[in-house]
N, C-alpha and C positions, 0 to 999 in steps of 0.2 A: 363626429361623436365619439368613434372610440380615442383618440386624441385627446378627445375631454377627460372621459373615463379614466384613460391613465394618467393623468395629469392630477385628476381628484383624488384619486388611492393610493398612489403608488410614491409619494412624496409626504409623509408622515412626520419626517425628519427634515426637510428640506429647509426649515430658517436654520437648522442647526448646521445642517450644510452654510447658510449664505454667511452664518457665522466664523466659521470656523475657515473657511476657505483664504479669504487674507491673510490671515496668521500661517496656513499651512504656504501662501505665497510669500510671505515674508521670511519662513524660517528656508524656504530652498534657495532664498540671494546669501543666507550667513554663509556657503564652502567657497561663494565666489570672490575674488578681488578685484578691488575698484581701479588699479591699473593695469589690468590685462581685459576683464571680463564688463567692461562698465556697460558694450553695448548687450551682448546679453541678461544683464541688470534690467533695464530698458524694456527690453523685449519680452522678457519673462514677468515683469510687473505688470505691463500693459495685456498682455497672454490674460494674465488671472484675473488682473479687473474687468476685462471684456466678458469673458468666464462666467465673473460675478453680476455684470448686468444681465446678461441674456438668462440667467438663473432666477433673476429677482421678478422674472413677468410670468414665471410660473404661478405664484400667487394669484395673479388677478383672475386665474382660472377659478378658485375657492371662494368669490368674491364677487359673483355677478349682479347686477344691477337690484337692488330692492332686498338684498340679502345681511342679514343684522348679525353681531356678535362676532365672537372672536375666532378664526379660522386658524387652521393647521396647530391647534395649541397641541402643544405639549410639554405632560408636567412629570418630572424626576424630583423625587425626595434629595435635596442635599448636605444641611446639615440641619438632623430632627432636634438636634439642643436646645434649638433656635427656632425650630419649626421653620427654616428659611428651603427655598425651594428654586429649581429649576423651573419656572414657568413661563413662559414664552407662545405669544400671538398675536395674528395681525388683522387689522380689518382697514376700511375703507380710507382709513382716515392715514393711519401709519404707511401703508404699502407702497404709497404714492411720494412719500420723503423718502422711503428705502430707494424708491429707484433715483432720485436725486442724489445721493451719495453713490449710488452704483454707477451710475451715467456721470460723474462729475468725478472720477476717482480716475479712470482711464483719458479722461481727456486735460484733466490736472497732469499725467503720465505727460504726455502728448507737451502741451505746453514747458512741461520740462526738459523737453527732451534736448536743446542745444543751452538753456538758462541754468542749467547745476552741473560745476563742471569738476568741483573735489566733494568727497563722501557721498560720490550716487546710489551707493547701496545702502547705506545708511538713510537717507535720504528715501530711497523707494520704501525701505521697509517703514518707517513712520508716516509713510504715506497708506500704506497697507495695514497698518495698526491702527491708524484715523478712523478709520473705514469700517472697521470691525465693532469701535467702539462706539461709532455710533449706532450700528443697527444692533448691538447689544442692547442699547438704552432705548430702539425704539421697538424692539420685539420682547421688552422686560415686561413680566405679571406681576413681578416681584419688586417690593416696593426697594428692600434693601440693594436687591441685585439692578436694579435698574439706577439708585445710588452707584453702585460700588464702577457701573459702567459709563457714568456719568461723569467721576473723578477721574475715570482712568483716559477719558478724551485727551484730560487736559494735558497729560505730556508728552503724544508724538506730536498735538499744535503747538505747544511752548517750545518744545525741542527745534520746530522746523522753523520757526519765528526766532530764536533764537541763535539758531547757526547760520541759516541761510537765508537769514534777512539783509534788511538794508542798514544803515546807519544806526540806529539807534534802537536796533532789534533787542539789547536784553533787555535795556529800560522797556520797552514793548513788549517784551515775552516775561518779565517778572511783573508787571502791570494785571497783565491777563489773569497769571496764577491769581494775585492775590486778590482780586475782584469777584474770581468765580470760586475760590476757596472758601471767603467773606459769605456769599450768598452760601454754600452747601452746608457751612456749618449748620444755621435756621431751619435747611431742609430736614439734613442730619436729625437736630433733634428732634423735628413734631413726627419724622419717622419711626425714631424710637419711642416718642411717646405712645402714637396709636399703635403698636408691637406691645408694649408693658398695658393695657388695656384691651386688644384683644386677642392677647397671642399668637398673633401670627403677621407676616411683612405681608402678605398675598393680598394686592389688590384687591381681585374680587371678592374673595371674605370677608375685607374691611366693607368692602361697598355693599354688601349684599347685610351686613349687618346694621350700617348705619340707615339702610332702605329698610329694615324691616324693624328694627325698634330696641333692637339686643345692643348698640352702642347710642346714646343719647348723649350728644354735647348743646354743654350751657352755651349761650351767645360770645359770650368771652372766652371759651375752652375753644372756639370755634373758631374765631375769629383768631386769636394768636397762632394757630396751627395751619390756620391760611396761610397766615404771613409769613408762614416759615418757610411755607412753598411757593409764593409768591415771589420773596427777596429772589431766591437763587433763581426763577423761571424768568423776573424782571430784569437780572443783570445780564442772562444769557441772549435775551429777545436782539437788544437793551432797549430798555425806553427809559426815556426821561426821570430823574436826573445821574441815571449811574447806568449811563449812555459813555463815559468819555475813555473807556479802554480800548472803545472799537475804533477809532480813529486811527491811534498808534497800530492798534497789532495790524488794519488792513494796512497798513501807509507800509508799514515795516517788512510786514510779512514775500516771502518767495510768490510769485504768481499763484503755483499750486495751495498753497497756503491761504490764500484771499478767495480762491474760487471754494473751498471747503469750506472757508467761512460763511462770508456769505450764503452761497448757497445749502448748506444743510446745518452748519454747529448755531446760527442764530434760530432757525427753524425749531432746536431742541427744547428753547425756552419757550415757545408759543403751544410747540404738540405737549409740554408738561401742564402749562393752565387747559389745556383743552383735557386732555386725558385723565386728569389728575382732579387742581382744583377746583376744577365747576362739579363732577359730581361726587367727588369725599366732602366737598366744603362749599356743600350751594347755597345756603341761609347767607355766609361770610362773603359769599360771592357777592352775591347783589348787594351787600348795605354796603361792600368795598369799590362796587362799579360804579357809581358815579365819582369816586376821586380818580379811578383808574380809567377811565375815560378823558380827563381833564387831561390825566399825565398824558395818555395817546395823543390825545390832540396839542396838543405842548410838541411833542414828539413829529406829528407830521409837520407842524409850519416849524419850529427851532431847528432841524432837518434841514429843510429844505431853505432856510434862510444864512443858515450858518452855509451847506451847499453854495449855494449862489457865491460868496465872496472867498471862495477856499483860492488862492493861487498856483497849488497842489490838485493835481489831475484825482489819481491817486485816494488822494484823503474826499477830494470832492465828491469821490463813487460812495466813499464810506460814508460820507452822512449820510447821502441820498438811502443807502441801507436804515439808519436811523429812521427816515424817515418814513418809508416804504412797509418796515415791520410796526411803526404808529397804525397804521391801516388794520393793519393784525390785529394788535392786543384792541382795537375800537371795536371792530369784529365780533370778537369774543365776548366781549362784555355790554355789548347790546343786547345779547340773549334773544335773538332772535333767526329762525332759520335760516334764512336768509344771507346774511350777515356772516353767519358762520360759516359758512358755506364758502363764501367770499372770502374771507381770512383763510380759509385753505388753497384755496386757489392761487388768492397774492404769494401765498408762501413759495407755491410750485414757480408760479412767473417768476418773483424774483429771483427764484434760485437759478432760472434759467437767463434772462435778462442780466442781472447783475453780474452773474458769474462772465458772460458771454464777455462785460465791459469792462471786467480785470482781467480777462485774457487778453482783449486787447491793449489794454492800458500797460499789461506785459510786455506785450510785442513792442510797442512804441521805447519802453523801457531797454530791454534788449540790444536795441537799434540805437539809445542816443544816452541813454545812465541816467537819464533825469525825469524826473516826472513835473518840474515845471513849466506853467503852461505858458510863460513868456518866452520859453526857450522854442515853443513852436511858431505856427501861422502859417497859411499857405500850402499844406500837407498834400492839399486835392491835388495839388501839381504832379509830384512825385511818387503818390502810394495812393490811384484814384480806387483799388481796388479795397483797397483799406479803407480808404475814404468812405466807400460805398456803405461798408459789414458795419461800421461805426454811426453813420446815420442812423441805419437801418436798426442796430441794437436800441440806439438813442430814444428810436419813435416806439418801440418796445415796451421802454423801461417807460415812458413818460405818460404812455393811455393809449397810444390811437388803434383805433376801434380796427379789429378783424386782427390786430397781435395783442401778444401773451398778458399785455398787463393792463390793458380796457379792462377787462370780465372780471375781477378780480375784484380791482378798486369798484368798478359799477356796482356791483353784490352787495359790497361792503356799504355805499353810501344809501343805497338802496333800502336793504335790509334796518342799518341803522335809521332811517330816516322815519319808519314804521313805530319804532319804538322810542327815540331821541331826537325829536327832527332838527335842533339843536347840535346836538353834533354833530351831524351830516353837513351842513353849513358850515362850520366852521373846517372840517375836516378838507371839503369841497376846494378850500384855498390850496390845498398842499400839490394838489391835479394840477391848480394854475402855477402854483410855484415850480414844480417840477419841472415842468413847460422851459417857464424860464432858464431855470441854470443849466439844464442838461442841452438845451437848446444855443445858449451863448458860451456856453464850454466848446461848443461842437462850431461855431461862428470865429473863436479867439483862434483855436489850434488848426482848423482845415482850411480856412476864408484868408481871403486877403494875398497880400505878397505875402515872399518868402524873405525872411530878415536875417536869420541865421545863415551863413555859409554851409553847415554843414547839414541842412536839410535839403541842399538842391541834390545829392545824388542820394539821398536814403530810402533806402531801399523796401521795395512794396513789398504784401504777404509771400512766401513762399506757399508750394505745393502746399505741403502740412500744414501750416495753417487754414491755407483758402478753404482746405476739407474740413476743418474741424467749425470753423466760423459757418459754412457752408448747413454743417449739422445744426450749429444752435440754431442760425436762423430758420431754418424748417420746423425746430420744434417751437421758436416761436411764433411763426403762424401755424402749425398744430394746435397748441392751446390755444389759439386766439380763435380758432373755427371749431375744430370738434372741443367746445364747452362740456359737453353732456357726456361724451364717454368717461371723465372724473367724476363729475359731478353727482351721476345716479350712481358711482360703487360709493361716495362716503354721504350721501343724501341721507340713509336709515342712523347709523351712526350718529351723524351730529343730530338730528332729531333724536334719540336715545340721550345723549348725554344735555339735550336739554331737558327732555324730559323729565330724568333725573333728578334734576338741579330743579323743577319747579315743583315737581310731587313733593320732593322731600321738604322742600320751601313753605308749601301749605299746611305739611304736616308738623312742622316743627313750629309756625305760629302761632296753632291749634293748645300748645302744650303749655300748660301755666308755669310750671318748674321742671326746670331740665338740669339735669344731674346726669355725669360720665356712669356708666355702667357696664360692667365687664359682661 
C-alpha cells in the first residue's frame, strides 16, 4: 500500500519524464564516436530504453481496473496566441501502446546490435527519437501538439528506412513521406478548422462542447472533417486501398525499423479513430461505417491473399500486418463493446506477434542476405532452435487459442457479430487464410531437404537472441492467458467513447437544422 501511495502522488510529472527521457538519451551518444565508442553507443541506448520501459508501468498504478478518464494529466500554457497548450494524459486505452513502444525500443536495440555496422550512433539516436515521438502523439490532449508530434515520427523512420535499409530503401523511405504527408495535410486542415470555430486545439474543450451544444456541425461540416481525420488515421493503420507503402517500407526497412513499425507506428492510426474520430465525429462515424467496414474486410481477406503468394519472406509478414490491422479498423466501426475491446487487443498481439516475426525474419537475414523463400527449405535441420521460436511465433500470429492473437481476433468477431453478423462471416475467412500462408511459409522454408549448400552449416540462434525470442514468446502466452488484467484497465474507456459517439448521435438526429456555432 504505501508503494501505491507513492507511486500515485509523487509522479505528477512522469509522462513528461517518459517524454523527455529518449531525447535526453539521444543527446549523451552526440560527444561519442562511432569508431572508438560504437559499443558504448549500444550499451547506453539499451541502458535508457530499459530505463524507459520499467518507467512506463508506473502508470498502470493511476489506472486500476473500473477506473475512467484521463490520469497523470498535465496542463502548461504554451503559446496563449494560439490558445495552444502543453496538455498531456493517459488512460486505459493509450498506456498499453506506450509500453509497446517502450518494450519494442530496447529490444529493436538488441536485434541491432551485430545488423548496423556504420553510423551506430546515428542510428541509435533516431532509434531514440522514434520513441519519443511516439509517446508524444500518444500522451497529446492537444489537438495541434499531438499533430506537430505526429509529423515529427515521420523522419527518424524515413531516415532509418532510408540509410539502413535494403535495396531500394529511398524509393521506400520517399514513398512513406509522401503517403503520410498526403493524409496530414486533410488532418491539418479540419484541425485548424475546429481551432478557427472554437478557439482552442485542446481536445477536451472541443469534445466537451460538441457534447454540450456550444459547437453544433451540419451533417456535411461533419462529415468532411471526419474525413480529414480519417485519410491520414487510414493511411497510417493502412487499410485498403492506400495500404501499398507498407510493403516497401517493411521489405526495405533495418530489422529495428520493421519491429517499430509494425508493432506501434501502424497502432497510431487505429488509437487516432479511437481517441479522436468516434467521439469529435460520431454522427460521421456511423453513416461512414458501413463503407469502412467493407474497406476492413477488403483488407483482412486482400491481406491475407496477396500473403499467401508473396515469394518474399519479408514482404509476406507485411501483408499479413495489412491484414491483421483489418481486424482493427472492423473493431472499431462495429461500435460495439465488445469489439472494441478486441481491436485493442489485436493491436497489443500484433505488436507483439508480428514484431517477434521480423525479428526473426532478421536473424534469418543476417545469416544468409536474402529474404527469399526459395532460397530456403529444410531449416529444422540446422537452427532446430530457431525452428522452434518461429513455429511458435507463427501459431501466435495465426489464432491458436491460449496465445496472444486467439483473444483479440475472437472479441473482434464476437463483438461484430452482435451488431453486423455479416461482417463477422466474411471477416471469419482472414483466421482461415491466415492459417494458410503463415502455416505454408513455415512448410516451404523449415520442411523438406536442404537444397542450398549454404544452409547445411547456418548457423542457429545465439545466446542474444534465444533471450530476447525467449521474452516475446512468454509475453505471448501472457496475453493469450491473463486476458483480463488489459482488458478491465481500458474496459471504462472504450465504453466512454462509445458512449459518446451514441449520446451525441441521438442528439444530433433530434435536431432539424444544424448550423457551426462558435
Amino acid at each position: 500500500m504505501l508503494l501505491r501511495e507513492l507511486l500515485v502522488h509523487n509522479f505528477t510529472h512522469l509522462l513528461t519524464v517518459l517524454l523527455l527521457l529518449p531525447l535526453v538519451g539521444a543527446l549523451a551518444l552526440i560527444p561519442l564516436r562511432n569508431d572508438r565508442h560504437h559499443l558504448a553507443i549500444r550499451w547506453i541506448s539499451f541502458i535508457v530504453a530499459l530505463v524507459e520501459f520499467g518507467l512506463s508501468f508506473i502508470p498502470v498504478y493511476h489506472i486500476p481496473p473500473g477506473s475512467s478518464g484521463f490520469k497523470l494529466e498535465v496542463f502548461i500554457p504554451w503559446i496563449p496566441l494560439w490558445n495552444m497548450n502543453y496538455h498531456v494524459g493517459v488512460d486505459g486505452i493509450s498506456i498499453f501502446i506506450i509500453h509497446l513502444i517502450t518494450l519494442l525500443t530496447p529490444i529493436g536495440v538488441l536485434a541491432s546490435w551485430n545488423e548496423i555496422k556504420h553510423q551506430v550512433k546515428e542510428f541509435h539516436m533516431l532509434l531514440l527519437l522514434l520513441e519519443m515521438s511516439v509517446i508524444g502523439a500518444l500522451i497529446s490532449l492537444d489537438l495541434m501538439v499531438f499533430f506537430l508530434w505526429w509529423e515529427f515520427g515521420l523522419i527518424p523512420l524515413a531516415l532509418l528506412i532510408g540509410i539502413w535499409g535494403h535495396g531500394r530503401r529511398i524509393y521506400a523511405a520517399v514513398k512513406f513521406v509522401i503517403y503520410t504527408m498526403f493524409g496530414s495535410v486533410f488532418m491539418a486542415v479540419a484541425i485548424l478548422w475546429l481551432h478557427a470555430k472554437t478557439g482552442s486545439f485542446d481536445f477536451v474543450t472541443i469534445q466537451k462542447m460538441i457534447q454540450s451544444g456550444q459547437l453544433v456541425l451540419s451533417p456535411s461540416t461533419e462529415m468532411w472533417l471526419f474525413l480529414g481525420f480519417f485519410v491520414a488515421f487510414a493511411i497510417k493503420v493502412p487499410i485498403f486501398p492506400v495500404h501499398t507503402w507498407l510493403p516497401d517500407a517493411h521489405t526495405e526497412a533495418p530489422t529495428a525499423g520493421s519491429v517499430d513499425l509494425a508493432g506501434v507506428l501502424l497502432k497510431l492510426g487505429a488509437y487516432g479513430l479511437i481517441r479522436f474520430s468516434l467521439p469529435l465525429f460520431p454522427h460521421a462515424s456511423h453513416r461512414a461505417a458501413p463503407y469502412i467496414g467493407v474497406l476492413a474486410i477488403i483488407s483482412i481477406i486482400y491481406g491475407a491473399l496477396v500473403a499467401m503468394v508473396q515469394p518474399n519472406l519479408k514482404r509476406l509478414v507485411a501483408y499479413s500486418s495489412v491484414s491483421h490491422m483489418g481486424f482493427v479498423v472492423l473493431g472499431i466501426f462495429s461500435f460495439n463493446l465488445v469489439a472494441l475491446q478486441g481491436s485493442i487487443y489485436v493491436m497489443l498481439a500484433h505488436g507483439i506477434s508480428t514484431g517477434a516475426l521480423f525479428l526473426l525474419v532478421g536473424m534469418l537475414y543476417e545469416r544468409r542476405h536474402t529474404f527469399e523463400i526459395k532460397e530456403f527449405g529444410g531449416l529444422i535441420t540446422p537452427m532446430p532452435a530457431y525452428s522452434s521460436f518461429f513455429l511458435f511465433t507463427v501459431l501466435a500470429s495465426l489464432g491458436l487459442p491460449l496465445l496472444c492473437g486467439f483473444v483479440g481476433e475472437f472479441l473482434v468477431l464476437a463483438g461484430t457479430f452482435q451488431t453486423q453478423p455479416h461482417w463477422a462471416v466474411w471477416a471469419a475467412t482472414g483466421v482461415i487464410l491466415s492459417a494458410c500462408y503463415l502455416l505454408w511459409a513455415y512448410q516451404r522454408v523449415f520442411q523438406g531437404q536442404i537444397t542450398e549448400p549454404k544452409n547445411k552449416d547456418i548457423p542457429d540462434v545465439d545466446r542474444r537472441e534465444k533471450w530476447v525470442m525467449v521474452g516475446m514468446c512468454g509475453l505471448m502466452v501472457w496475453l493469450g492467458v491473463h486476458t483480463t488484467f488489459f482488458t478491465r484497465r481500458y474496459e471504462v474507456s472504450c465504453r466512454e467513447i462509445l458512449q459518446q459517439a451514441s449520446v451525441n448521435v441521438s442528439q444530433a438526429s433530434t435536431q432539424p437544422a444544424l448550423t457551426e456555432q462558435r
